[in-house]
C-alpha positions as CSV (number, residue, x, y, z in Angstrom):
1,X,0.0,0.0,0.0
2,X,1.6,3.4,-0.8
3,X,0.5,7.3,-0.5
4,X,1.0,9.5,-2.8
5,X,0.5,13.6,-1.9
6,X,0.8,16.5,-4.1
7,X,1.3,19.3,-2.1
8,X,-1.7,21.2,-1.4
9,X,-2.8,20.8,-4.8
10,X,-4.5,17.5,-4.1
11,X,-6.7,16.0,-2.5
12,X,-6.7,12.0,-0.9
13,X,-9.7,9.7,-0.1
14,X,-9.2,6.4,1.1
15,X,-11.4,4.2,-0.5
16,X,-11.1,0.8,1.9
17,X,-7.3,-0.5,0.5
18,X,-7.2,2.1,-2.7
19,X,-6.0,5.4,-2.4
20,X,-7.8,7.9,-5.1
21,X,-5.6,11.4,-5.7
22,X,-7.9,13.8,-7.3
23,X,-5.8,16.6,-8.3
24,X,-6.3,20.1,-8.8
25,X,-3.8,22.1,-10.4
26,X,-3.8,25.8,-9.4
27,X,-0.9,27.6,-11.5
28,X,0.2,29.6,-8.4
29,X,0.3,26.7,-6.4
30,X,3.7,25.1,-4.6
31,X,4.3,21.6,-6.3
32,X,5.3,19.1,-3.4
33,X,5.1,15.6,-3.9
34,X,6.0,12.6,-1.7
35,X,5.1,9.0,-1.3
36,X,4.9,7.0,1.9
37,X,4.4,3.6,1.3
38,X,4.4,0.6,4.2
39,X,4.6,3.6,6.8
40,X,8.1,4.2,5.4
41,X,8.7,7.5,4.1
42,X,10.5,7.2,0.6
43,X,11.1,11.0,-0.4
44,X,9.4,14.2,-1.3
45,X,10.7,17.1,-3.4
46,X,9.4,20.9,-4.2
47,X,9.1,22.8,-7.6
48,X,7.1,26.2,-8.3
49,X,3.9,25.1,-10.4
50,X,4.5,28.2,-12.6
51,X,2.6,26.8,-15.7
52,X,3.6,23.2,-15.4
53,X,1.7,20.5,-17.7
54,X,-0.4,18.4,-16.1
55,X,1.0,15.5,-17.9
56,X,4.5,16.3,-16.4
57,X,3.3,16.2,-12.7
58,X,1.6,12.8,-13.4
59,X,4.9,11.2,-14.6
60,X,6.6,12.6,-11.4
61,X,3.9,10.9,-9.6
62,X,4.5,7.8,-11.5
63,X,8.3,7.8,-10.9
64,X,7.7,8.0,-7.4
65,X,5.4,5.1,-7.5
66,X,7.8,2.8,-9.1
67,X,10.2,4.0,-6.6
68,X,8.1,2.8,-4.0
69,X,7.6,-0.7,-5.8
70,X,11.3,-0.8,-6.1
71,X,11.8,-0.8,-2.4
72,X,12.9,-3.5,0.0
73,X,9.4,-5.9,0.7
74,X,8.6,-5.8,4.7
75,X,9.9,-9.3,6.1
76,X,6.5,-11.2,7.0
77,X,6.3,-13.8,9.6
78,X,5.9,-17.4,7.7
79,X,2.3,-18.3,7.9
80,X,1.3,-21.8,5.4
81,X,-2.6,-22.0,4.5
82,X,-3.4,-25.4,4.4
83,X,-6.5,-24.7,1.9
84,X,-7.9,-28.4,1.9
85,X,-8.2,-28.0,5.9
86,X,-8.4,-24.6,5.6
87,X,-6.2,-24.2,8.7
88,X,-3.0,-22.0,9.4
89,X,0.4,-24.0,9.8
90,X,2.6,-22.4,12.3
91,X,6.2,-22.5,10.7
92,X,7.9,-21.4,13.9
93,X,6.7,-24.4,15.8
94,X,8.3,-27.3,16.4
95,X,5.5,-30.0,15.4
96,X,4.1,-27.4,12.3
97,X,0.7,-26.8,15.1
98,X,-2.5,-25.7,12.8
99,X,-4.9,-23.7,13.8
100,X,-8.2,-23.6,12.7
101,X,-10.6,-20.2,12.3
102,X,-14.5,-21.3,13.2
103,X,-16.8,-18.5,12.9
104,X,-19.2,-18.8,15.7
105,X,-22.3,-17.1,15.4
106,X,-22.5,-13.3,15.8
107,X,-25.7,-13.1,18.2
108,X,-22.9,-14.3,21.0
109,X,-21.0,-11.3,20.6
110,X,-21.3,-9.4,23.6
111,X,-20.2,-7.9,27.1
112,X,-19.1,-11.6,29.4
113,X,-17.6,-15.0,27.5
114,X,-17.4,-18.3,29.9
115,X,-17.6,-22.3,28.8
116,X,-18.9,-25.4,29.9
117,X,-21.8,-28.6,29.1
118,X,-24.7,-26.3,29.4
119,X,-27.0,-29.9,28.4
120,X,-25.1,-32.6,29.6
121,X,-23.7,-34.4,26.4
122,X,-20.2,-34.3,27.4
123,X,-19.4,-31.2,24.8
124,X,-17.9,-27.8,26.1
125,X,-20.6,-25.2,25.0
126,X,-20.0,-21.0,24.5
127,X,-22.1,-18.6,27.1
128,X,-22.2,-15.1,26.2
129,X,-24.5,-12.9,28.1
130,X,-27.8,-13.2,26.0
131,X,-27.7,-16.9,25.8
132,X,-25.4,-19.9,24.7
133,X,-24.1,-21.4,21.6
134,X,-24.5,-25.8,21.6
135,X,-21.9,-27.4,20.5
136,X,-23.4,-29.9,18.2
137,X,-22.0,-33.7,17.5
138,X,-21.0,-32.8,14.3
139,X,-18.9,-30.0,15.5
140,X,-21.6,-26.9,14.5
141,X,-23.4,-24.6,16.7
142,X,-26.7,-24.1,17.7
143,X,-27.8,-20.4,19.4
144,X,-30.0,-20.6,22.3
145,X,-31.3,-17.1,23.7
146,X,-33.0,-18.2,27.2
147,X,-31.6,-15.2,29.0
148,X,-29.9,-12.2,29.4
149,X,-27.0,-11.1,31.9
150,X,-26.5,-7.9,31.1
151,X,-22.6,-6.5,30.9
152,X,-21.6,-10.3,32.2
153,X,-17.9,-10.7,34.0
154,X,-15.1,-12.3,32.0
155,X,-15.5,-15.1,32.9
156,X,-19.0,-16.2,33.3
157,X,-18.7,-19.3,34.8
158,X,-20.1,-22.6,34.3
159,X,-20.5,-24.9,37.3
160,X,-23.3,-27.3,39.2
161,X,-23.9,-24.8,42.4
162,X,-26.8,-26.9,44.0
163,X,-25.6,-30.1,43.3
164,X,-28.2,-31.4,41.3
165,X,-26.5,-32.9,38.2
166,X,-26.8,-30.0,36.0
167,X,-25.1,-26.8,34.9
168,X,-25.8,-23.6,36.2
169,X,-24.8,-20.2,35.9
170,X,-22.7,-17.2,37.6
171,X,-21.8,-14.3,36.5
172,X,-21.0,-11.1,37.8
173,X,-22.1,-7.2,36.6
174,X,-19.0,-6.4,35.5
175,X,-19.8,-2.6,35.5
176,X,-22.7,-2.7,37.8
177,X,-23.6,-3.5,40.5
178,X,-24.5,-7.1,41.7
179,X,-23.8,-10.9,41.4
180,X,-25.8,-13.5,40.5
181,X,-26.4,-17.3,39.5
182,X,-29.0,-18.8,37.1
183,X,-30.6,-21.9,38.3
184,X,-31.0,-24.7,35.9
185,X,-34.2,-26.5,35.8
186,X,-36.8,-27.9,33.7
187,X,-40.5,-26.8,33.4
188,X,-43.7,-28.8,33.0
189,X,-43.3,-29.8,29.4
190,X,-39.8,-30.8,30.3
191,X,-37.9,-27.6,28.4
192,X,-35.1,-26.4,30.0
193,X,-35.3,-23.1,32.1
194,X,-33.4,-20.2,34.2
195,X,-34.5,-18.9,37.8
196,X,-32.4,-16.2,38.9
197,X,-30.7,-15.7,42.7
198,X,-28.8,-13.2,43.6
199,X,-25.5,-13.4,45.6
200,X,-24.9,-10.0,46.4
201,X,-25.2,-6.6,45.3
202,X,-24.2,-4.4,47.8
203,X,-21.1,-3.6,45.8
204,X,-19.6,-2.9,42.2
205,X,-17.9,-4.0,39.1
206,X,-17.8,-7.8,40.1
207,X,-15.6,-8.2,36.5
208,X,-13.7,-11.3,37.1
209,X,-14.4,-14.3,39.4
210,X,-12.6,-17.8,39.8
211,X,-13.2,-21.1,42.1
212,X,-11.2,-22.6,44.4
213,X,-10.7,-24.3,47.7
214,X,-9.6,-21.2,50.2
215,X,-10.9,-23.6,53.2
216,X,-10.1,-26.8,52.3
217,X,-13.1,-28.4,53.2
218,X,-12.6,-29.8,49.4
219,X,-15.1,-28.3,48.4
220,X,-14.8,-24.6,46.0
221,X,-15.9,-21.3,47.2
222,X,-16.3,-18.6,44.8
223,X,-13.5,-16.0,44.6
224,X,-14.2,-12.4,43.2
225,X,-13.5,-8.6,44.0
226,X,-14.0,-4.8,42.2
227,X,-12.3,-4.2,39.5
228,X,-10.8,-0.9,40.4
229,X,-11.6,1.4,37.9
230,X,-13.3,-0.7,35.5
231,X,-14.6,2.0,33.4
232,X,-12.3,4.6,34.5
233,X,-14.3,5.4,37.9
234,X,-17.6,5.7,35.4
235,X,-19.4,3.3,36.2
236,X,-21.9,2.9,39.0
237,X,-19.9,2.6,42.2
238,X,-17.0,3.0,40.2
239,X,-15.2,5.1,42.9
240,X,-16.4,3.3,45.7
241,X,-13.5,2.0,48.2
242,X,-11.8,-1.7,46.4
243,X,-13.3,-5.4,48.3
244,X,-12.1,-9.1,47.4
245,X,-14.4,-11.5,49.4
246,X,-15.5,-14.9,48.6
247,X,-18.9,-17.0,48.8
248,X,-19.4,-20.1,50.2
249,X,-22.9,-22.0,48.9
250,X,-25.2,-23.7,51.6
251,X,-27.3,-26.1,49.4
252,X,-30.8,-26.2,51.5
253,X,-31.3,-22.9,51.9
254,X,-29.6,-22.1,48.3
255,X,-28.2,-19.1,50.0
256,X,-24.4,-17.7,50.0
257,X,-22.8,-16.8,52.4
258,X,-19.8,-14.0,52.5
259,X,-16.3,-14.0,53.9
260,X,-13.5,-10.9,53.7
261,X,-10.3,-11.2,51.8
262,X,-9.9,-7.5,51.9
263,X,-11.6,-4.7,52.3
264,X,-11.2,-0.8,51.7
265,X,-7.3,-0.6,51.2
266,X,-6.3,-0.3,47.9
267,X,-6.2,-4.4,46.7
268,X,-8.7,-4.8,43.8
269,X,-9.8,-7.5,41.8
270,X,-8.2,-7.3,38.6
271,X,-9.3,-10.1,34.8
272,X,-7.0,-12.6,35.3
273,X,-6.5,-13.1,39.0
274,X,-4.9,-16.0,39.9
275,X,-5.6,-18.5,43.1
276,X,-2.3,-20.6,43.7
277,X,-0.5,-21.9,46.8
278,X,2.2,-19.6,46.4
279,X,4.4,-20.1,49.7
280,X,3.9,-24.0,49.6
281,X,2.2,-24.1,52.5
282,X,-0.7,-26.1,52.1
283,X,-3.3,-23.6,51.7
284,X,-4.5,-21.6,48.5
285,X,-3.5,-18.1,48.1
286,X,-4.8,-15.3,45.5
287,X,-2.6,-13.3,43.3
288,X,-4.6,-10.4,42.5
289,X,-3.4,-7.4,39.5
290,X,-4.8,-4.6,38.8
291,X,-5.4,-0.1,37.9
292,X,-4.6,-0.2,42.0
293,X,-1.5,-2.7,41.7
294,X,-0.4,-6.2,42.2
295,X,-1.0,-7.9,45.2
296,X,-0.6,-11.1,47.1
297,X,-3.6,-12.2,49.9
298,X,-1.6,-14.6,51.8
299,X,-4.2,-17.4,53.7
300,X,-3.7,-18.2,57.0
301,X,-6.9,-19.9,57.2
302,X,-8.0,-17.6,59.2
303,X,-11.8,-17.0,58.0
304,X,-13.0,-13.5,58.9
305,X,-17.0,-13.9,58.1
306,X,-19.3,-10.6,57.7
């Protein structure tokens, strides 16, 4: 792709990958001409237009294009399309790994992305926050809109919460407030559907959540914080002080229950925190980045319950 200018005597419109000059020669007017091509600038010089011919300022332009053409190509990173699989060979790896580009359909697009066997058939499905996407047996997709989340957390997350065989829901407002979980059941005619619970919403930009065991009482709790600044301090609560706590379920009342990690100093809850034994001491402790900074909660097992 090159650019080519002619001083203020021309005009450029992009016209998606084509470039379209449309010149107008003034005979007062400065010639300058350049030609950028790649992002690399190639040259320019200047000429008073006193009664140039047209045709003479095109072949400048010309020269300058071939110029342009004659120029060292950019070195591209080796990429082999494998068109019978239709699949990208990566040259640089060892094995030749190929990857393969499925377009999933666009009515998943959308605030909040998570994964998991929504229907029991032992297939991973997509849930987006307006529904989820069935991973068929012959590797397709079917779209199921049977709810809406709103801007959902990355991740939402799939998991059995009442113990009852199927797959539920959680998800946090990722720049609102509240969390929640979806209930899995079926109705009278046997068709799936959603009841909503809500966890807690006495607090902000719930944006990233994880399980694991904090207790171990082998059994997960659920792990989330703010996201300090989400949205810049935009959002609903959005400058409200930081909070990492995590939720234990109790299955016959289907209520949670809340427990402090940290609360009002600066430690948020940043996409992509991370819940590892990090001093190898037996228990599980949380790695947590963020606007605010990186942090490690060390656990003591020490629970602290609100």
């Amino acid at each position: 792709m090159f650019l080519v200018w002619v001083g203020s005597c021309v005009k450029v419109r992009w016209m998606g990958s084509a470039v379209i000059l449309m010149v107008y020669f003034d005979l007062k007017c400065p010639l300058s001409i350049g030609i950028l091509e790649k992002n690399v600038f190639l040259g320019d010089f200047a000429m008073n237009f006193n009664r140039m011919s047209s045709l003479f300022a095109l072949v400048m332009i010309l020269l300058l294009v071939g110029l342009a053409h004659s120029a060292e190509p950019e070195q591209q990173v080796a990429v082999t399309i494998d068109t019978a699989q239709t699949a990208l060979t990566d040259s640089s790896a060892e094995n030749g790994v190929k990857w393969i580009k499925h377009d999933l359909p666009q009515q998943a697009a959308g605030h909040g992305i998570g994964a998991g066997d929504i229907n029991s058939d032992g297939r991973c499905d997509v849930v987006a926050s307006n529904g989820w996407l069935e991973q068929t047996a012959k590797s397709g997709w079917t779209w199921h809109q049977e709810f809406s989340l709103g801007s959902a957390s990355i991740p939402i997350l799939v998991h059995d919460v009442d113990g009852d065989s199927d797959s539920d829901i959680i998800w946090g407002l990722g720049h609102d407030y509240g969390i929640f979980w979806l209930e899995q059941g079926k109705d009278e005619d046997g068709k799936r559907k959603w009841q909503k619970h809500k966890i807690d919403d006495s607090w902000s930009q719930p944006h990233f959540m994880l399980f694991a065991d904090l207790d171990n009482d082998g059994k997960n709790e659920l792990i989330t914080g703010k996201r300090v600044h989400a949205h810049n301090g935009n959002d609903p609560g959005g400058n409200d002080p930081p909070c990492v706590y995590y939720y234990s379920f109790d299955a016959p009342s289907k209520k949670w229950k809340r427990h402090l990690l940290h609360e009002g100093g600066k430690v948020g809850f940043g996409i992509n925190t991370q819940a590892k034994d990090i001093d190898g001491d037996g228990d599980i402790d949380i790695v947590a980045p963020g606007k605010s900074g990186l942090y490690l909660i060390e656990n003591l097992l020490v629970q602290q319950d609100i």
